[in-house]
Structures are given as C-alpha cells and as structure tokens.
Steps between C-alpha positions, in 0.01 A plus 500: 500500500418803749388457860342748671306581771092414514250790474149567554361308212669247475334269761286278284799419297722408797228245562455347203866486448544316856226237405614431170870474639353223793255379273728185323573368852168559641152349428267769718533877519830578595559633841792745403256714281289529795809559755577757274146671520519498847845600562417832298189570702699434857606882555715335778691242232496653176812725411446595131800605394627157556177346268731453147391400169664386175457590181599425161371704239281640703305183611519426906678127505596532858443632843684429836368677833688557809301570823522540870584255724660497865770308681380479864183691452663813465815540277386599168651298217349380150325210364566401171183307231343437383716532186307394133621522144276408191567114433607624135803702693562230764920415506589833297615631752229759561451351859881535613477897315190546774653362819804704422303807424322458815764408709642854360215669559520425855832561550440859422214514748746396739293151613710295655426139413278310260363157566298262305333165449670321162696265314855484703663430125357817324519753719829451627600613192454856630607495813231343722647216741325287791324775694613286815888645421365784626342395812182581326218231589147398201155548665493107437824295616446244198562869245884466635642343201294727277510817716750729365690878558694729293645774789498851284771789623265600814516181630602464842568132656450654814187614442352320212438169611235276725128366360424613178129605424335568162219756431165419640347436180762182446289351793172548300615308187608107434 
C-alpha cells in the first residue's frame, strides 16, 4: 500500500470512494462524499496537502482529509474526516495507515492539534483521547463522549484549548 497526497484529478475518485466507503451503513447519498466536495471548494477550509489517498496497486482504496477548524474562533487547529476506505479494505488496517499518515503529515506542518468526531474504541488506537482532556469543548455538548483530540508537537495547552469549530461546510451537510 502507498499513501500519498491528492492531486488535481483525482476528485471524482475521492468521491466515489467516500460514497462507496458510507454506502453499507447508509441508505441515501452519503453526506461525507458531499462534505468532501465542499470542503475542497472552501478556499478558507481546504488544505491539500493534508487530502491523502491509498493505494494498492495503483487503485485509490482510501482517503482521509484534514481541514481547518478553530478553538475560540481564532486559534487555528485541524479537523480530522471524514475518513473512508473501500468496504473490500475495511479492518486491514488501511484506515489506522491513513490517520497515522495524516497525523504525520501535520506534524510536519507544525499544526498543533487534531480533533474529530468518531468511534472512542478505534481511534484511540492512535492516539486520539476525550477532546474534553484537553479543555477542548464539541459544537454540540451531547458529541462529548464521541468528541476526540490527538495534541501533535505544536501543541500548546495554553493556547490550544476553548470551543472547538469545524469548517463551514460541516454546517451545510447532515
């Protein structure tokens, strides 16, 4: 398996790859295909060289996308999803190889923090914890249990904490 970065091109494959990765637990359109789409047209969200897909033999069987987000309104740190791998790949580990290629990715763009909305139980795994630990509070209280943070080397507790907001196209998908 490779990851790499997305390029210009690869777009229509990201979103078929998102759908089909949603599509067993879904029964409409899924909305991270579309979150996706409009993530990568929000000049103000999208960071590109944080948009990474997985291959294996030179098929695309995964992609993960970090964005920006903002702790008090202001402090720039990273939101995390969505995160899709082919249902044919699902528990190979190709998800785990893109959070940790991601989270790696970051850390050598010197972001700070990444938070995201997920399974406590898998993503643990790499090093995400109750974003609360942090001091870091979900746009929705009922998230908390769900709501979680993985502090990279720029993290700062004395800066990097307070109410967490996603990119303005999270608002415009359910």
């Amino acid at each position: 398996m490779l990851i790499r970065r997305e390029r210009a091109g690869d777009e229509a494959t990201v979103h078929r790859l998102q759908e089909a990765a949603f599509a067993p637990v879904r029964s409409a359109p899924t909305a991270e295909a579309a979150l996706v789409d409009l993530l990568r047209a929000d000049p103000d969200a999208w960071l590109p060289q944080l948009s990474l897909i997985a291959e294996q033999d030179g098929e695309p069987i995964g992609h993960v996308v970090c964005t920006r987000a903002y702790l008090r309104g202001d402090v720039p740190v990273l939101g995390l999803g969505p995160i899709g791998v082919l249902p044919a790949h699902q528990r190979s580990g190709v998800g785990t190889a893109l959070l940790h290629a991601a989270c790696a990715a970051a850390d050598a763009l010197d972001e700070p923090l990444m938070v995201l909305l997920g399974d406590p139980g898998y993503y643990r795994r790499t090093g995400f914890v109750r974003a609360d630990r942090y001091r870091i509070t979900p746009p929705d209280p009922a998230w908390a249990e769900h709501f979680l943070a993985r502090p990279l080397t720029a993290h700062d507790p004395q800066l990097h904490h307070g109410a967490f907001t996603y990119a303005a196209p999270f608002a415009l998908v359910s």
